[in-house]
MIMI-641148 format. One line per 8 residues: number of its first residue (from 1); for each residue x, y, z of C-alpha. Coordinates in steps of 0.2 Angstrom, whole numbers. Layout:
BEGIN
NUM> X Y Z ~ ... .
***
This chain:
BEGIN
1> 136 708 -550 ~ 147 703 -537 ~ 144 710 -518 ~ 158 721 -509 ~ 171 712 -501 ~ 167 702 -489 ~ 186 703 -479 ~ 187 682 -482 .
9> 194 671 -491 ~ 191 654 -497 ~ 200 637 -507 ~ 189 628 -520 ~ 197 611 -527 ~ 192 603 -541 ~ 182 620 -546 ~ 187 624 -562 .
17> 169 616 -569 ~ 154 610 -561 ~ 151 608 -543 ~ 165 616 -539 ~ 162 632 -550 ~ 146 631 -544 ~ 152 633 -526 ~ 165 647 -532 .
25> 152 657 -537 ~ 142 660 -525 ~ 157 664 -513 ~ 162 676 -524 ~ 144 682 -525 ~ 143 688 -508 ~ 160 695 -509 ~ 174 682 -504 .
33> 192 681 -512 ~ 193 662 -517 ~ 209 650 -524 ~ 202 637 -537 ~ 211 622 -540 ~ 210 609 -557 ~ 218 600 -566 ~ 218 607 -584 .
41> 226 624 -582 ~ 217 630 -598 ~ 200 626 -590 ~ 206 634 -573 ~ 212 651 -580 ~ 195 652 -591 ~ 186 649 -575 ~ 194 660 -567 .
49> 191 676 -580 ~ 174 671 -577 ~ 173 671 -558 ~ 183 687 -560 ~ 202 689 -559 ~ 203 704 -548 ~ 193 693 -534 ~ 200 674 -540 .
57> 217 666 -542 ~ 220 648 -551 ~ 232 635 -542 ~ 231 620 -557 ~ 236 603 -549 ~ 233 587 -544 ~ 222 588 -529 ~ 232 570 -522 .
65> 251 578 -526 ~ 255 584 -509 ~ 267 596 -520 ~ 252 605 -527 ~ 243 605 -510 ~ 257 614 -501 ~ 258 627 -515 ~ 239 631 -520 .
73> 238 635 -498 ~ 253 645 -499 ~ 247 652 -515 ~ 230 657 -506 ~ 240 665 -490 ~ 251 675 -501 ~ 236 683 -512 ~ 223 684 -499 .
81> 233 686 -483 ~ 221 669 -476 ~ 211 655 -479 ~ 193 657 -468 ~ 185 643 -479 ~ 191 627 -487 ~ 179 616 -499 ~ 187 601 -503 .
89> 176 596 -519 ~ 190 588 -530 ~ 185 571 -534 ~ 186 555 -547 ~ 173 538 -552 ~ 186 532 -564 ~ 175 515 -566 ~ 160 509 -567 .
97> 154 492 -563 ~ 152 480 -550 ~ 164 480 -534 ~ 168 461 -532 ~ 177 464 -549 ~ 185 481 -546 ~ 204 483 -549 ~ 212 487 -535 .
105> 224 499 -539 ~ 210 508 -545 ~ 201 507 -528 ~ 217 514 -522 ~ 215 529 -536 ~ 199 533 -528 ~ 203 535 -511 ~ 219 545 -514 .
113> 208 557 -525 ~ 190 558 -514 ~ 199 555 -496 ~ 217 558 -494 ~ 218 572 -505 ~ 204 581 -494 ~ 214 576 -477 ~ 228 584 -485 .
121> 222 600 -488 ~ 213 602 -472 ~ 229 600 -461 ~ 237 609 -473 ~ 224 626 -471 ~ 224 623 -452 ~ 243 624 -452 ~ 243 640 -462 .
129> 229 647 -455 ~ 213 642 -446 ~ 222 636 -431 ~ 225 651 -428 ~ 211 663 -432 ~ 195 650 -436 ~ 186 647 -451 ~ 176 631 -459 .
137> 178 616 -470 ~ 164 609 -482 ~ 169 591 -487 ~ 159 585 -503 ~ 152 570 -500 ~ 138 562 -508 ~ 121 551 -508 ~ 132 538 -514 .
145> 142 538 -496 ~ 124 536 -486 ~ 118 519 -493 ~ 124 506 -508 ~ 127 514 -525 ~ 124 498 -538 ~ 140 502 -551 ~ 150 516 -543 .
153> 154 504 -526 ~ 171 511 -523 ~ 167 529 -526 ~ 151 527 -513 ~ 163 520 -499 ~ 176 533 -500 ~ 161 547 -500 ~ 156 535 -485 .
161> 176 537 -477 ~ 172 557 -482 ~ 158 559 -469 ~ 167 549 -456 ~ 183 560 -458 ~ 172 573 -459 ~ 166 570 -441 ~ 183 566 -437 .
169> 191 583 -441 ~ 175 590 -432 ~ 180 585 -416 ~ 198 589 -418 ~ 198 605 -427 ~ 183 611 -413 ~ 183 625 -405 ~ 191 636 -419 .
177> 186 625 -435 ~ 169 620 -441 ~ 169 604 -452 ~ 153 598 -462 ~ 149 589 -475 ~ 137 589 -492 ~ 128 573 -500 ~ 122 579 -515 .
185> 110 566 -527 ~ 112 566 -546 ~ 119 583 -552 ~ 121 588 -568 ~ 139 590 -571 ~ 150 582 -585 ~ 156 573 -569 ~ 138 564 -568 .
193> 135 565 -586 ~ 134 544 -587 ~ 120 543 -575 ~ 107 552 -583 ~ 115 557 -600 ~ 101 552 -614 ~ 88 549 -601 ~ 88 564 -590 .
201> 67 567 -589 ~ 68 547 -584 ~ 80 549 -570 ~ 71 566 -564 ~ 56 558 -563 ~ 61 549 -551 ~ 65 565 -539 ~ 50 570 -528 .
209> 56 589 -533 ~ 53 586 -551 ~ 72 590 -556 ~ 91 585 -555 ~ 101 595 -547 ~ 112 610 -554 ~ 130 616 -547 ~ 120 631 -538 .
217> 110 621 -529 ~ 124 614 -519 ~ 134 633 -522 ~ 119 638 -510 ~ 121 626 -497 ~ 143 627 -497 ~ 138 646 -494 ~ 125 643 -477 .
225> 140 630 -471 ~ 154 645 -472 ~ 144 658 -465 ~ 137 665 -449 ~ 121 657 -448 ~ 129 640 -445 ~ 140 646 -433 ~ 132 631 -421 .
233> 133 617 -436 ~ 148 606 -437 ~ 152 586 -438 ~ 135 586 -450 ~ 132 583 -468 ~ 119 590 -475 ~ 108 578 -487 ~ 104 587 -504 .
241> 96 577 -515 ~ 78 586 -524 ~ 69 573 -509 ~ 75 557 -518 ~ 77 548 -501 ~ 60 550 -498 ~ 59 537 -511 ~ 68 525 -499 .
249> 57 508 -499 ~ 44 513 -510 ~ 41 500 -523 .
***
């Protein structure tokens, strides 16, 4: 059951599955309107009968085609009237290997998708609305940004850039605009599926919590960062990760 309406609305990229569902959920839960974006319009419109079409619309896209960001906002201010809360989860790790080998159009790929695409939407939402009136943004970074990630070098950087611009809209954004970040550790998405897919009671053992992490885990903290009881939070990013840093330097 979904709560009564909360009178707020939000944007969720890349939420069509995974993380991103995840964090559509629980706004919905406590009773926000929310605008999801993806890429396969078939997944989007099935997420979106399961969210709930009376409370969710689907803007299908490429979160880097500045096209499709202009219209999923405009989409959002014409359903909802406003857009309190912007999530900015779309992302891509198209390759896997070692970064003194990495093609760099790909490198590019990456930080059009993971960076630019996020800086798009937010000065898009501020424009349209949260200049104006206020609101949040939660940027979804990750572990991968906070230290090296042997493998998946160019995704870790650009969740690196993430934080920074993060902090950067922060400042700027401030008074009116809260701005934080996320750093999730291994969640268990078709997104991660390659880091722990065959192996995952190998890889959780490694967790000081015991478990991987699932889409609600980080639905939960998306919902703290968009709602009152942060009101004193911003320019942070909030490290969820089942304790694995505790780990750090432990032979």
């Amino acid at each position: 059951m979904t709560a009564e309406l909360s009178g707020k609305a939000a944007l969720v990229t890349g939420a069509s599955r995974g993380i991103g569902y995840g964090i559509a959920e629980a706004l919905v839960a406590r009773g926000d309107r929310v605008c999801i974006t993806g890429r396969n319009e078939e997944a989007l419109k099935e997420a979106v009968d399961k969210l709930g079409a009376d409370r969710v619309i689907g803007v299908a896209g490429k979160a880097h085609d500045l096209d499709h960001q202009a219209e999923a906002v405009a989409r959002a201010m014409e359903a909802f009237g406003r857009v309190d809360y912007l999530v900015n989860n779309a992302g891509t790790n198209p390759v896997f290997g070692p970064i003194a080998d990495l093609d760099l159009g790909v490198a590019r790929k990456v930080f059009e998708t993971n960076v630019i695409s996020a800086l798009g939407f937010a000065q898009k939402t501020w424009h349209a609305w949260q200049k104006d009136n206020g609101g949040a943004i939660v940027n979804i970074a990750s572990v991968a940004g906070l230290a090296p990630s042997p493998f998946i070098g160019a995704y870790g950087v650009s969740k690196a850039a993430m934080i920074n611009l993060t902090q950067q809209l922060a400042h700027e954004f401030a008074p009116k605009v809260r701005v934080n970040a996320i750093a999730p550790a291994v969640v268990k998405t078709k997104f991660a599926e390659a880091l722990y897919e065959g192996r995952e009671a190998e890889a959780a053992a490694a967790y000081p919590l015991g478990r991987l992490g699932v889409p609600s885990d980080i639905g939960g903290a998306a919902a703290f960062l968009t709602s009152e009881q942060s009101d004193w939070i911003t320019g942070q990013t909030l490290v969820v990760d089942g304790g694995i840093f505790l780990n750090a330097g432990v032979a």
